[in-house]
C-alpha positions as CSV (number, residue, x, y, z in Angstrom):
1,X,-16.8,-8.9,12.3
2,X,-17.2,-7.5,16.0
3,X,-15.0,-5.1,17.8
4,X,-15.2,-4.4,21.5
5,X,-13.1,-1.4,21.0
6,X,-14.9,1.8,22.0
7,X,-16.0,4.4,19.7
8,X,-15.4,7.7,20.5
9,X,-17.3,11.5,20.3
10,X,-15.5,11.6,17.1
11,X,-15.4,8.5,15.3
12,X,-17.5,8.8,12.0
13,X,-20.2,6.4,11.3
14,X,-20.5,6.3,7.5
15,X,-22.3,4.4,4.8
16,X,-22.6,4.1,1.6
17,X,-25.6,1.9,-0.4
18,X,-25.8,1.8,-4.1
19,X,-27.7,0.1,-6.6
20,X,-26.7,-0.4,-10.4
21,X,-29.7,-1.7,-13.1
22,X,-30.2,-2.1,-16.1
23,X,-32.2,0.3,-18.2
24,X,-32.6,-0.7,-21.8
25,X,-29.1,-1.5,-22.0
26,X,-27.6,1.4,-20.5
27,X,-26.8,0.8,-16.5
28,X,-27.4,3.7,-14.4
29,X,-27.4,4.1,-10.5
30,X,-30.6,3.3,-9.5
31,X,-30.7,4.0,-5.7
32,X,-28.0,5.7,-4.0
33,X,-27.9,6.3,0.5
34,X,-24.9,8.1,1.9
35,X,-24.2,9.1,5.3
36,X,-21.3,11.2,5.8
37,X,-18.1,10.6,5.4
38,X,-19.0,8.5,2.7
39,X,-19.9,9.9,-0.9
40,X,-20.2,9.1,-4.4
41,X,-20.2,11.3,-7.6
42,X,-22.3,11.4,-10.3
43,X,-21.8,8.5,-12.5
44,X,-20.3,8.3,-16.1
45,X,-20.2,6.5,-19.1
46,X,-16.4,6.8,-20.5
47,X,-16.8,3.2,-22.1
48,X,-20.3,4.0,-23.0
49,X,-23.8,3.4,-22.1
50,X,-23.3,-0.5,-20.7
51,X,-20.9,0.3,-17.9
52,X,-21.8,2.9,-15.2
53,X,-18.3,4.5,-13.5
54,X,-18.5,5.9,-10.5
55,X,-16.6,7.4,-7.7
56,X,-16.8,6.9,-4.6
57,X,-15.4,9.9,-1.8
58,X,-14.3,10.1,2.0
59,X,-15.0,13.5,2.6
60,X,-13.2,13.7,6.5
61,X,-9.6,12.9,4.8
62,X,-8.7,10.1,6.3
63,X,-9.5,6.9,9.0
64,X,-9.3,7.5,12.4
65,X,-9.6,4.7,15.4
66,X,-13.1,4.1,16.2
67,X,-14.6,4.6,13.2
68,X,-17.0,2.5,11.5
69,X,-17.5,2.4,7.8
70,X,-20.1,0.3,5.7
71,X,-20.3,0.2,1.6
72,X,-22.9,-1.9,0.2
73,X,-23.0,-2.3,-3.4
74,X,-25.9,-4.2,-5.4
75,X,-25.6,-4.9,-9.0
76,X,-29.0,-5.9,-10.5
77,X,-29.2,-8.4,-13.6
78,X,-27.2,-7.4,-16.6
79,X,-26.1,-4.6,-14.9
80,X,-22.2,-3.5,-15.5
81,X,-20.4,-1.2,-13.2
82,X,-16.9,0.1,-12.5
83,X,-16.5,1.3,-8.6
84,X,-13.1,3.5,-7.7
85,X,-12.2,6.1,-5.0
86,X,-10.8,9.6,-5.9
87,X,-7.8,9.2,-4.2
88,X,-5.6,7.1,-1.5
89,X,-7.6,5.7,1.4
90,X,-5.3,7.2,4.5
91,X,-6.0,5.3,7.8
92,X,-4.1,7.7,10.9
93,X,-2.8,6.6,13.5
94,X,-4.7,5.3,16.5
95,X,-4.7,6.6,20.1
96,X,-6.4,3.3,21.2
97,X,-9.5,2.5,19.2
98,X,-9.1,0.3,15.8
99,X,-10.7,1.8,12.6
100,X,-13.4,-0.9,10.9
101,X,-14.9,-1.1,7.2
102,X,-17.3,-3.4,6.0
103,X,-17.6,-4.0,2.4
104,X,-20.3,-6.3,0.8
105,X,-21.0,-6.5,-2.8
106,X,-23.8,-8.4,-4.5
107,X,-23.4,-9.4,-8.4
108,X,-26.9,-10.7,-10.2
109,X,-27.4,-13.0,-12.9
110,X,-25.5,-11.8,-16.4
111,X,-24.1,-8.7,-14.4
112,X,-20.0,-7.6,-14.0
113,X,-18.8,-5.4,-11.4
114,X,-15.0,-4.0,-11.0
115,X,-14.0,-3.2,-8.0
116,X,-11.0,-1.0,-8.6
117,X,-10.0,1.1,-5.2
118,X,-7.1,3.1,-5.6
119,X,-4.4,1.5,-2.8
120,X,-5.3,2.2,1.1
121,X,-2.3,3.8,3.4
122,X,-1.9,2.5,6.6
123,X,0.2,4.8,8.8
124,X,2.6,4.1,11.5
125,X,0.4,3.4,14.4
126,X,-3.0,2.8,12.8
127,X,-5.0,0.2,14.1
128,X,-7.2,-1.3,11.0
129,X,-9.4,-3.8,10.0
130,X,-11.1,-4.7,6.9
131,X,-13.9,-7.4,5.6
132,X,-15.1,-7.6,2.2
133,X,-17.6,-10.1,1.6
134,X,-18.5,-10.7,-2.8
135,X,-21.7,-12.7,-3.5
136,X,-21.9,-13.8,-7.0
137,X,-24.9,-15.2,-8.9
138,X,-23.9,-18.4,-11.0
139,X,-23.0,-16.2,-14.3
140,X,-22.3,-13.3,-12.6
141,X,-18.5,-11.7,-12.8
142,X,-16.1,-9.5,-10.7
143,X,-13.0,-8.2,-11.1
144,X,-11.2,-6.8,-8.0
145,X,-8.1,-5.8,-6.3
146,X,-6.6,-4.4,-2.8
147,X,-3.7,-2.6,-2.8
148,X,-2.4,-1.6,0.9
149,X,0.7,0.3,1.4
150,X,2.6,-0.1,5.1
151,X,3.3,3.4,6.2
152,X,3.9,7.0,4.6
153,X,7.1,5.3,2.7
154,X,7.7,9.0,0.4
155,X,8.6,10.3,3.9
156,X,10.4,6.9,5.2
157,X,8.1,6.3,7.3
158,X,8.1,2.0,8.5
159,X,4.9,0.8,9.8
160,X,6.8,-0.4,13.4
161,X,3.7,-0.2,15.3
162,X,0.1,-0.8,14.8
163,X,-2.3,-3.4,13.2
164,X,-3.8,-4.1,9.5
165,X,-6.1,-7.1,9.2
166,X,-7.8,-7.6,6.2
167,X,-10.0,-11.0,5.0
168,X,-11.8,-11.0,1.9
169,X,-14.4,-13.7,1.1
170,X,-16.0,-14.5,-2.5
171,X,-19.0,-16.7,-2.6
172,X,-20.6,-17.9,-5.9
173,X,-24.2,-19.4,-6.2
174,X,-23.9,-19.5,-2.2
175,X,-20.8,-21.3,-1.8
176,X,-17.5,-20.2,-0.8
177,X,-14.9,-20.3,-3.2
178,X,-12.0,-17.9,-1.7
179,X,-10.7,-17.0,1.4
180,X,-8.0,-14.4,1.9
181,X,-7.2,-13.6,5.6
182,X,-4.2,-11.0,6.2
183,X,-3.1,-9.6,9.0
184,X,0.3,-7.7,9.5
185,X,1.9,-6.3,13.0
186,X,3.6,-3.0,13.0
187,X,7.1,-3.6,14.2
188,X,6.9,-7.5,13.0
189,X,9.5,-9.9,12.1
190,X,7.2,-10.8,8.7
191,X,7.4,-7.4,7.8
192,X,11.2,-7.9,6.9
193,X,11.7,-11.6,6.8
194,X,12.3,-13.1,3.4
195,X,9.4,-15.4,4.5
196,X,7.3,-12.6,5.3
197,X,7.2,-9.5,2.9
198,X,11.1,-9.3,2.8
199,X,11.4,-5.6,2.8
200,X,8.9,-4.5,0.8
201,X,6.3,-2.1,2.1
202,X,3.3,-2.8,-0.1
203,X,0.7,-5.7,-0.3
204,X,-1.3,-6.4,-3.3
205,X,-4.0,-8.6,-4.8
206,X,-6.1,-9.5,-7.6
207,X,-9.1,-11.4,-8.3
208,X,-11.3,-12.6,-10.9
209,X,-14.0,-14.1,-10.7
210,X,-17.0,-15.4,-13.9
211,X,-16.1,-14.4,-17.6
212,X,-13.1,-13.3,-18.8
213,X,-15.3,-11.7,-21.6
214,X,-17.1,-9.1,-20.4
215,X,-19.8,-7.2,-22.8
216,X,-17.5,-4.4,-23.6
């Protein structure tokens, strides 16, 4: 995904890299590389040993147009992991630039990952794309949702100008099995056509993907 959209003096350039593996089977977060805004807690084990939780933080609030975010998340062979944010992703409003976030996770051989972001808010104005890319190994498993909200709607606010894209791909044993392009106008006749979203100011999804056992 390519942007010829400027980024400004104060766009943030984040990333996020981690690696889960397996560890005489207890998973634990073998390499970790953050550049700010981007963050993640230390891990825990609320289900036990097998399944590392962690949290991942944006520690600048919020998205602002021109800023470029990467998360790239590995999880080695046998490996189980639970990934989830510590609160609402906000995206502001733009003043010309559009706000991107790349996303690409990798699932080994016999390993699970959930991918389990708490719901993204796009406010009136915000210009926002997003492309998550899933690799799965032939016996590998994920489990994921997005969950976008159009607009502040506690304070009626509509999303009648602006942008949100978002395409999701998932790929197992290197070939494509799901494409989910979306993309929404601010101000729209989809946003309130019964053939569109009829009203209704939030856009979810939810995937599977491998074993509907998982080693729980």
């Amino acid at each position: 995904m390519t942007s010829k959209q400027p980024v400004t003096a104060k766009s943030w350039q984040g990333k996020l890299e981690l690696e889960f593996a397996d560890r005489s089977a207890k998973t634990i977060l073998s390499r970790s590389l953050v550049q700010a805004p981007l963050k993640v807690q230390r891990p825990f084990y609320p289900e036990g040993d097998a399944i590392c939780h962690s949290v991942m933080l944006h520690t600048a609030g919020g998205i602002v147009g021109g800023d470029r975010l990467s998360i790239a998340v590995q999880v080695e062979p046998n490996a189980q992991a639970l990934l989830t944010n510590a609160a609402a992703t906000k995206v502001y409003r733009s003043n010309g630039p559009e706000a991107q976030q790349l996303i690409h996770l990798q699932v080994a051989s016999g390993a699970c990952l959930e991918w389990l972001p708490q719901e993204t808010i796009v406010f009136d104005g915000a210009l926002y794309r997003q492309h998550l890319k899933v690799e799965l190994a032939a016996d590998a498993t994920w489990i994921g949702w997005e969950i976008t909200r159009l607009g502040r709607t506690a304070r009626k606010e509509r999303f009648a100008s602006g942008e949100w894209r978002s395409q999701t791909e998932v790929w197992h044993n290197n070939h494509l099995i799901w494409v989910d392009p979306q993309w929404i106008q601010g101000g729209s006749t989809m946003i309130d056509s019964l053939h569109g979203l009829a009203g209704c100011p939030v856009i979810g999804s939810l995937a599977l993907s491998g074993s509907l056992f998982l080693k729980r």
